[in-house]
N, C-alpha and C positions, 0 to 999 in steps of 0.2 A: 390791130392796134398793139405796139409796143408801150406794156405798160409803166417799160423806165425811162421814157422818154415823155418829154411832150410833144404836144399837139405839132408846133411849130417845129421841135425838132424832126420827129418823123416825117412834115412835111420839107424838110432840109435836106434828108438822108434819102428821101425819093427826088427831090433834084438833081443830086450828088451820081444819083444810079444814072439816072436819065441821062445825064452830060455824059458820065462814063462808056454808057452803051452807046452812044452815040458818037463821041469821040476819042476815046481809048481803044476800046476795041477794036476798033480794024487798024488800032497801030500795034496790037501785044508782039505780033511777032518781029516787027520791024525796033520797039524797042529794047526786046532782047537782046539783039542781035546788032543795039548801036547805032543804027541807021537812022533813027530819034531818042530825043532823053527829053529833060525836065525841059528844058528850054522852047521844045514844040508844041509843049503844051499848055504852061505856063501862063500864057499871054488869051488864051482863050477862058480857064478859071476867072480869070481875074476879071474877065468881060461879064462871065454872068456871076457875077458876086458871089462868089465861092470862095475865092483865096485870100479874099480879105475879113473874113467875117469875127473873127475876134480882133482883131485892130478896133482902134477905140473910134467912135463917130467923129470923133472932131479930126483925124487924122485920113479918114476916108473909107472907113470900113464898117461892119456894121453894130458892134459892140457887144458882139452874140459871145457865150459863154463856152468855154475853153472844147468842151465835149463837140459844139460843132465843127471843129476844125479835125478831132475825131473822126467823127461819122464820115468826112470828104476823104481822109485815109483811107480806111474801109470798104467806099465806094469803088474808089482808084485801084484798092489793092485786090478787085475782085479780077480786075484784067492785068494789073501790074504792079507786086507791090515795090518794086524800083523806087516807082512816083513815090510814095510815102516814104520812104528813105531820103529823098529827096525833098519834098516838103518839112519832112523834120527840122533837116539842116534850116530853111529858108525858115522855119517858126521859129527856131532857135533865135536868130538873129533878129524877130519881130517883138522873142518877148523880150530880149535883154534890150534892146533900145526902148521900149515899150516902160520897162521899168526902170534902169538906170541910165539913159539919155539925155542930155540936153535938149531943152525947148528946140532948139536949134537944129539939133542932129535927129531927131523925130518929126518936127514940121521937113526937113528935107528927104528924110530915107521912107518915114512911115508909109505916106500914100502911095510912093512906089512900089513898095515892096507887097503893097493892098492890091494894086492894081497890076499885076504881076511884069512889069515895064521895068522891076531891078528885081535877083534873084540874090539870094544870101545863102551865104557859107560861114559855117564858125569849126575856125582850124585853132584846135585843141591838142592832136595826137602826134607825138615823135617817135620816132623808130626807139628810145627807152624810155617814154614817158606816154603810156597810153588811159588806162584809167588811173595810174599813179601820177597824175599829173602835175603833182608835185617836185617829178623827176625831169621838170621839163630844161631845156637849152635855151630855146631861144631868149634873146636879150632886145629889152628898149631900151636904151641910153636916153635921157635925158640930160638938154644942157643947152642954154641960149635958146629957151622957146621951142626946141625942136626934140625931137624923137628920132634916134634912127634905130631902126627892127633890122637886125639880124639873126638867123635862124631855118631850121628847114623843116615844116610841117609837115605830116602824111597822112592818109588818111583822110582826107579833106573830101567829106561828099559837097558835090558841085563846085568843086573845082575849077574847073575846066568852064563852066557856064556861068559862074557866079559875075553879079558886076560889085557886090560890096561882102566883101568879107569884115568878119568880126576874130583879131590873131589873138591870142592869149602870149606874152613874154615876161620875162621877169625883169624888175626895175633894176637900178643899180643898185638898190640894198636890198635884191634877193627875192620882193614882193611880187606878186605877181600883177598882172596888170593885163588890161583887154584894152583892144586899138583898132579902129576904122580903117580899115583899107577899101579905100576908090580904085578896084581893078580895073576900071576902065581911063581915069587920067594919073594911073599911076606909073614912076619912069620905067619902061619895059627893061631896060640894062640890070634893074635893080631887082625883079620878081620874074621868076623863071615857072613856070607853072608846066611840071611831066604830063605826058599822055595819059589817056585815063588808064585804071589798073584793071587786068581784067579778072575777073569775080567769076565763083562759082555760080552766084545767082545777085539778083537784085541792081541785075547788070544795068537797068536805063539809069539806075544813079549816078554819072559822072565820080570817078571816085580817084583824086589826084593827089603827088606831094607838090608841095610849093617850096620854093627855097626864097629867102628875102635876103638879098646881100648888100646890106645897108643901106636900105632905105628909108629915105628922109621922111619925116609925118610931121603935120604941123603938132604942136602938144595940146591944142583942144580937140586933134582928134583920140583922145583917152576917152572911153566910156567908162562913167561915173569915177571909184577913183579904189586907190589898190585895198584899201579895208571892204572893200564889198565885192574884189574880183573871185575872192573861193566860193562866194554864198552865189555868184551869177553863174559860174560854172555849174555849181550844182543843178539851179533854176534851168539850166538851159539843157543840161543831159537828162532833168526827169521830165520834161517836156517830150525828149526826143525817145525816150524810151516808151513814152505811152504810144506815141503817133507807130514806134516800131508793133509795138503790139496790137495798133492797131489790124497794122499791115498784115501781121500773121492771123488775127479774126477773118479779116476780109478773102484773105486766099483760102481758109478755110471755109469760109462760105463758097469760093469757089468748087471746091474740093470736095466738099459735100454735096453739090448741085453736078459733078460731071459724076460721081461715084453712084450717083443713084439713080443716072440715067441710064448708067451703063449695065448696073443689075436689073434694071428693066428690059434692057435690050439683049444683051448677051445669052444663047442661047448654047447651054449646055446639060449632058444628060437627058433631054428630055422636058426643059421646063427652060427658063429664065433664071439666071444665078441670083434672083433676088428670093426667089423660094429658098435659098439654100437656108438652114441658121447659123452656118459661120460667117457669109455674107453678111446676115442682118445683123449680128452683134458685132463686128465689125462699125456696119453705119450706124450703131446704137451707140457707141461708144466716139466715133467720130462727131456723133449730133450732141451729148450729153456733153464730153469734154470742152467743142467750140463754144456752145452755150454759157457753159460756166467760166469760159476764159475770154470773153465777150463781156460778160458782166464785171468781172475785175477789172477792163480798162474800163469800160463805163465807171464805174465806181472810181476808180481812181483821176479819172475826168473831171466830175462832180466833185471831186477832193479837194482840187487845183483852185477853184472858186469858191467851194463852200467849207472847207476843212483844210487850210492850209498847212496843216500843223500835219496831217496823215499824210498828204501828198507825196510826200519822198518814198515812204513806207510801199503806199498806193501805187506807184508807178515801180519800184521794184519787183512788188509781186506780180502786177500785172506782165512786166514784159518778160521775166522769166515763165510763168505760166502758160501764158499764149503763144510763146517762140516753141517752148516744150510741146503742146498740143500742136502747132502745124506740123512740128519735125515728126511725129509720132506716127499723125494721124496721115500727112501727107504719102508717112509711106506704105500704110497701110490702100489709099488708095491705088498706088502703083501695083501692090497686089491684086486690088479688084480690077483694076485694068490688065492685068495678067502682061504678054511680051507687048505690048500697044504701051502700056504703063513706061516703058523704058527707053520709047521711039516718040521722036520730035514729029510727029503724026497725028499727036494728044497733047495737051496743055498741062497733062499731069505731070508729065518729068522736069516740066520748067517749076510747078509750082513745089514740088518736092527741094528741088535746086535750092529757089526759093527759100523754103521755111528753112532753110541749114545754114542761111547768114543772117536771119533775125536771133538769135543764137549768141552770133559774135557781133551783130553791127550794135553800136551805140551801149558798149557796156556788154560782157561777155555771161552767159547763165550764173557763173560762180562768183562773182562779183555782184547779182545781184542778189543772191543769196547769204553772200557776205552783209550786204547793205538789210534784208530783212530783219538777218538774226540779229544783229546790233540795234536796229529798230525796236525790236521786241524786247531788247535788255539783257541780252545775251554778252 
């Protein structure tokens, strides 16, 4: 029994495994390597009510509390945390329509996006405006009912897969502003979407720039309105920072589950290297550390719902914390795996890969450190 959870969640987080091991894992190596991403799998969450469970009921999901979309991170990222990087983007786009939407543009995006039938992307980042996004270029012109976005985004997890993106541009007086894009009936002349990028690790996440050269929007596609486009940014990177941290628990569950098989098995000196005590403080310090960095995104989960006001704080700590322990500790397992630790033979060198762009993906360590100590009153 995990006693920070409940009943129902714990019964949520062993569904989560179940789908996982059943259906991720005989894809890890193929979605390293590109051959699958978010898109093949997608479509199967969303069947067993998985990827809609914080959507609200009336829109087709199950109104579960922000930690189980959590726990399905976690599960995912014990085989791939790609996926989690990837479903971040797609929560991103569920909470800001979720919260600043039109009746309108939630009765049409919500249950798709529950029912994993649309995949979302929120392009945020420019080659000089990344978590300074303040710094950003692109431009929405309004004028005569219409919108046209010009601009060129990077960085765009799901990319490449998404069918509704959420852009971020600046108004004509300089405001910023977030805007619906229908990639799938939008003019292809107008939005040019690059190959995916390729990544040290975290590779199943479609990871694209998009350029938009003047593309026309109708003007109710604006979500909500430019006084609340910094406070949705925000909402939508502490979202995506927790789901990243979660990704980094889950691969260290991984990490600890192959590390202590392998000091079981490995047979040196005369005994099993789990005899050894550098070994075991080693996985002492891999179990301690995950533990505690496992409880920060829980906490900061539970934040999101029941502590709004800690949330931001919450999800700082958390994803700096949990990014630092996979990066640590992951490579501490490549040593318990000795020359096997460093050959694609073992799943350790990808999850090491891995933990080293939880780090930089969605908000970099030092930026969320900056965001702690300003937190605290610094």
């Amino acid at each position: 029994m995990n006693t920070f959870l409940s009943a129902e969640q714990d019964a949520f987080l062993a569904r989560c495994r179940a789908h996982a091991t059943e259906h991720i894992a005989p894809l890890a190596g193929d979605l390293d390597e590109g051959r699958h991403s978010f898109r093949d799998v997608v479509s199967g969450l969303g069947q067993a009510g998985l990827l809609g469970s914080f959507v609200a009921k009336e829109y087709g999901g199950q109104g579960a509390p922000f930690v189980n979309l959590v726990l399905l991170a976690e599960a995912l990222s014990e085989f791939d945390p790609g996926l989690a990087l990837s479903l971040a983007a797609h929560a991103q786009v569920i909470e800001l329509l979720s919260k600043h939407g039109t009746d309108t543009q939630k009765s049409r995006y919500l249950p798709l996006l529950a029912r994993g039938e649309c995949i979302g992307a929120f392009a945020l980042s420019e080659e000089t405006a990344g978590s300074d996004y303040a710094a950003m270029k692109t431009s929405a012109a309004v004028s005569g009912g219409k919108c046209i976005l010009t601009g060129e985004k990077t960085w765009v997890v799901n990319g490449s897969v998404a069918n509704l993106a959420l852009v971020v541009a600046k108004d004509d007086a300089a405001k910023l502003s977030i805007w619906l894009v229908d990639l799938d009936n939008a003019d292809k002349s107008k939005v040019e979407i690059g190959s995916n990028r390729k990544k040290l690790g975290l590779r199943s996440a479609a990871t694209n720039d998009i350029s938009f050269k003047g593309l026309e929007l109708a003007q109710d596609a604006v979500l909500g309105s430019s006084e609340v486009a910094e406070t949705a940014i925000r909402e939508a990177m502490d979202v995506s920072k927790v789901l990243v941290a979660a990704a980094a628990t889950g691969l260290m569950n991984s990490a600890i589950t192959h590390s202590v098989d392998r000091a079981r098995t490995r047979e040196q000196f005369g005994g099993n290297i789990g005899k050894l005590q550098a070994i075991q403080w080693k996985l002492a310090d891999m179990s301690a550390d995950s533990s505690a960095a496992k409880l920060l995104t829980y906490r900061a989960a539970w934040s999101k719902d029941e502590a709004p006001e800690e949330f931001s704080k919450d999800a700082a700590m958390c994803k700096f914390y949990a990014a630092k322990t996979a990066r640590v500790h992951s490579a501490e397992a490549v040593q318990i795996f000795g020359s096997l630790g460093v050959s694609d033979d073992e799943p350790i060198e990808k999850l090491y890969r891995d933990a080293k762009v939880t780090e930089i993906a969605e908000g970099t360590s030092e930026i969320q450190k900056n965001i702690i100590a300003k937190e605290v009153g610094v």
